[in-house]
N, C-alpha and C positions, 0 to 999 in steps of 0.2 A: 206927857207920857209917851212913850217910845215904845212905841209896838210892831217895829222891824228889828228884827235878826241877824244883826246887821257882820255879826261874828264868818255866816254862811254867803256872804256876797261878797265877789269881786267881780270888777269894772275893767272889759277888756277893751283897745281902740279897736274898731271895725273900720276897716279902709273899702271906698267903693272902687271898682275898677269897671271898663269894658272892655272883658275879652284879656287881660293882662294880670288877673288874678291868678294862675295857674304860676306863671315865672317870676311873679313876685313874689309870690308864699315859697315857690322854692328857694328864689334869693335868701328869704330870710330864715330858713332853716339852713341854709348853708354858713350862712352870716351867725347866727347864734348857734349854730349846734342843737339842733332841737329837733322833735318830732311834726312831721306833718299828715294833718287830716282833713279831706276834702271830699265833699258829694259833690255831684254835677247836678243840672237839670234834667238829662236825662236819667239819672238812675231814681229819682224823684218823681216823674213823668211829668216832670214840672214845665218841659223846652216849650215855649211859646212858637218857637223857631226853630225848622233843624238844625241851624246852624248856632244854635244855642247851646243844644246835649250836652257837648262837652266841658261848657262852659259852668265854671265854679258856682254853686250854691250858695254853700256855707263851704268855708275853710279856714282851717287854724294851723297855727305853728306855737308851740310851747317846747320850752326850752326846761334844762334843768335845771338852769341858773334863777328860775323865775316867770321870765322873758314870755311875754304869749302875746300874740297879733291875728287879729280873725280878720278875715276878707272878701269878694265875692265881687262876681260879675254882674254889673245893675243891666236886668235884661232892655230890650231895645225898645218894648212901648212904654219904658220908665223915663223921663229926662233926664240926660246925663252930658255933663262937658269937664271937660279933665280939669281938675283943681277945685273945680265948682263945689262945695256940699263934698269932699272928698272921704269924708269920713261919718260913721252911727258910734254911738259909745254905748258899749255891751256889757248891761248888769246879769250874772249868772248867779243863780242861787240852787241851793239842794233841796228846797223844796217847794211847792205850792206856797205853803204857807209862809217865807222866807219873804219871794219876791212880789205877793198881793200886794200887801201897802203898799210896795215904792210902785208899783203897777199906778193904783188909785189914783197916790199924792201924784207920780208924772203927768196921769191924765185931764186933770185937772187943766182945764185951757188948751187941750191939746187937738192936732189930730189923730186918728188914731187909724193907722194904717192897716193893721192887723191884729182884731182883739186879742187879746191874753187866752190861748186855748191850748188844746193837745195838738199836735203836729206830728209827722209823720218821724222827724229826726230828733223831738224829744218833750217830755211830759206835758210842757207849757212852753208857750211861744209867742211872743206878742212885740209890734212898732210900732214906734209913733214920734210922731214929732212934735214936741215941747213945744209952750206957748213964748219958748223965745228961740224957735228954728231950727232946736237941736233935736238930731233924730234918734233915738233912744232903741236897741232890740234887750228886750228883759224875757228870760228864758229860763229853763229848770236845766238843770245839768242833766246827762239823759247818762245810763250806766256802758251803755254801750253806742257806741255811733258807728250806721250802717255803712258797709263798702260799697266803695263804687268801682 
């Protein structure tokens, strides 16, 4: 029995960067013709580091064509080395009820970086990484996303 909604989810790549997320989302909005949207750390009051604020969140580029790529800055008490784990694959759904299951069935074996809750940038929010090393962000579409 098939009890996801599977009509209201789509799977965006999430690329990790440090500190190179801001002129890569630009490249690829210039590259596909597309919209872009970014929060920083500091408008989230999220900076661990001043020298963080500036640094991308969450950020996306969607195109009219289709085309959408989310990305962000993996802050600095995170491990990070270029190419390493370079990317999370991001399930969005329209509602709670949408993205629970695939929430559940992921966690299953997993760890789980950030329970599935409300968050500041939209309804539900939650990572983790799969019981085979892939890091998963499953989230609600939020109707508006806040400026930074």
């Amino acid at each position: 029995m098939n009890t996801t909604d599977t009509a209201t989810l789509k799977s965006t790549t999430h690329i990790n960067f440090r500190g190179d997320a801001r002129p890569a989302l630009e490249f690829y909005r210039d590259v596909f013709d597309g919209d872009l949207t970014v929060i920083t750390y500091g408008a989230m009051n999220a900076a661990q580091r001043p020298e963080e604020a500036d640094q991308i969140m969450w950020g996306q580029v969607t195109a009219p064509s289709g085309f959408a790529i989310m990305a962000y800055d993996v802050p600095a008490d995170r491990p990070y080395a270029k190419g390493v784990a370079p990317f999370f694959e991001s399930v969005r759904g329209e509602s709670l009820e949408a993205v629970t299951p695939v929430w559940k069935k992921l966690s299953e074996g997993a760890t789980v970086l950030q329970e599935l809750a409300p968050s500041p940038w939209a309804p539900a929010y939650g990572m983790l990484t799969d019981r085979f090393g892939v890091t998963w962000v499953v989230d609600v579409a939020a109707d508006t996303v806040p400026a930074t």
